[in-house]
C-alpha positions in Angstrom: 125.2 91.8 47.9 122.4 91.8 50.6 123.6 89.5 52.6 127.0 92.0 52.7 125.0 95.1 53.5 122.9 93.0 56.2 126.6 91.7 57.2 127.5 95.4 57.6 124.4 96.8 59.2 124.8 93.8 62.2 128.7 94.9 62.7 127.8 99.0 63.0 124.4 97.7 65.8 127.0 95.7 67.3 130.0 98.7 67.7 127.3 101.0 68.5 126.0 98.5 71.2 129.3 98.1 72.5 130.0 101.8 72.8 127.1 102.4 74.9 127.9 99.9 77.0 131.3 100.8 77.8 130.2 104.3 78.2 127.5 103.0 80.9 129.9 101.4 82.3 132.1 103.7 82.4 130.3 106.7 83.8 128.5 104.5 86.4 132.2 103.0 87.5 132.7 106.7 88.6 129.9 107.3 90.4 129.5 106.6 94.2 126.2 104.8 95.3 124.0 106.8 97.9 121.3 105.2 99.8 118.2 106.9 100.5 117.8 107.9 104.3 113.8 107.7 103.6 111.7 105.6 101.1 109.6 107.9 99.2 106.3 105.5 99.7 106.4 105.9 103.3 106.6 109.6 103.1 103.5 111.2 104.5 101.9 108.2 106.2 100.1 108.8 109.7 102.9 108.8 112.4 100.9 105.8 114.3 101.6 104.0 111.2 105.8 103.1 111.0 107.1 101.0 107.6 107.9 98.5 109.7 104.2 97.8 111.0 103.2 97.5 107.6 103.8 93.9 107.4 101.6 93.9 110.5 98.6 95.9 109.9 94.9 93.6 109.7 93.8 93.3 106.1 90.4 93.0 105.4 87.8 93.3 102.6 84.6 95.3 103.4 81.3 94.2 101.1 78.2 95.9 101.4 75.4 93.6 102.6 72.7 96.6 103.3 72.4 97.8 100.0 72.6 101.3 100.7 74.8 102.8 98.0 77.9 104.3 99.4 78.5 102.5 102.7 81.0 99.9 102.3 82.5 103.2 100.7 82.5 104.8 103.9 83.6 102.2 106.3 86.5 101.7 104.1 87.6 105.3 104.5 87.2 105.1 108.1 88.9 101.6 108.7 91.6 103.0 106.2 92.2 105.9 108.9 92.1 104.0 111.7 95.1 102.1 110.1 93.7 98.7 108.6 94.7 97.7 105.5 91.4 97.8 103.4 92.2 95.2 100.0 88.8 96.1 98.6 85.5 96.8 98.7 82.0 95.8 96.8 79.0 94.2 97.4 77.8 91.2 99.3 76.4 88.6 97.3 72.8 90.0 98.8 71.2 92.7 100.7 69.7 91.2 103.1 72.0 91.5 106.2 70.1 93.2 109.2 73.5 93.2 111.4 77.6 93.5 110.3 79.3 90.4 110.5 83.3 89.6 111.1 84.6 86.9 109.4 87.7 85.7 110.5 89.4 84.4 107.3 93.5 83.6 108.2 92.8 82.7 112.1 95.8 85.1 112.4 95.7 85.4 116.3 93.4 88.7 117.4 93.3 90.2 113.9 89.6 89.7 113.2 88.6 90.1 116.8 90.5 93.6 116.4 88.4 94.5 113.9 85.1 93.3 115.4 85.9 95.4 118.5 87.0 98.4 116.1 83.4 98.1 114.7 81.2 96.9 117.7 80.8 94.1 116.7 80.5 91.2 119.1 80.5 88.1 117.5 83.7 86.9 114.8 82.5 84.0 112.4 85.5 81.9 111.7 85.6 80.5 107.6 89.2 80.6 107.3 90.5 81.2 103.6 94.2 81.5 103.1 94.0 81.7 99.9 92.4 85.3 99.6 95.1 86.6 102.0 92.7 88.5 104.3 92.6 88.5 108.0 88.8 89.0 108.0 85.7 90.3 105.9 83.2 92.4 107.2 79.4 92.3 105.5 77.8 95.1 106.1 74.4 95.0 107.4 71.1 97.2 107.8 73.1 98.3 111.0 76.4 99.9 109.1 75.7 103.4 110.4 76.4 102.2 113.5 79.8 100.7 113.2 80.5 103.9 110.9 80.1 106.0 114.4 82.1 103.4 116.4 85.2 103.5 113.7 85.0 107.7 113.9 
């Protein structure tokens, strides 16, 4: 007898099933596709900054190696206006940078001499890592007001 009911209840979830799927199918049959003339996640960016020079921007990582609370913070906001594509931000694994260093990291022609010159910097260390997928990292040193004033 339970095996019947259970029998029973699998044939109604099955009709039931089948009915919403041909009424899916039925109503969507009808229907005529549109295509968006904008995508909604490019709505609103800076008008320097097109969809299509997304897959272009420099992207970086900015760690604070000054140890002033706040400033990798800052030079994220700024670098973020100035159209780079900041992954994240943090701390350096000390404080005890006097000057901001470049670090190239994908040898990705000019990117992280790009941002060296957007920061005034002169000098690009080159430690390429593909495996973070950065262009470059910037440690922040005692110097980070400086490069703040350069980016703005």
């Amino acid at each position: 007898m339970i095996a019947r009911a259970q029998t029973a209840l699998l044939v109604l979830v099955l009709l039931g099933a089948g009915v919403l799927l041909g009424s899916f199918l039925l109503e969507w049959r009808g229907q005529e596709l549109t295509v968006p003339t904008t995508r909604p996640e490019f709505e609103g960016l800076p008008s320097s900054i097109s969809p299509e020079s997304l897959s272009d921007r420099i992207s970086v990582e900015v760690l604070n190696g000054a140890g002033v609370p706040g400033a990798a913070a800052l030079i994220t906001e700024a670098l973020r206006d100035a159209g780079y594509d900041v992954k994240t931000f943090g701390n350096a694994p000390s404080f005890e940078y006097e000057e901001t260093l470049v670090i190239d990291r994908s040898e990705r022609s000019g990117a992280a001499r790009s941002v060296a010159d957007a920061l005034g910097v002169d000098e690009v260390r080159r430690e390429p890592q593909p495996a973070l997928y950065l262009d470059a990292t910037i440690i922040l040193g005692m110097d980070w007001k400086l490069r703040l004033e350069k980016l703005r």
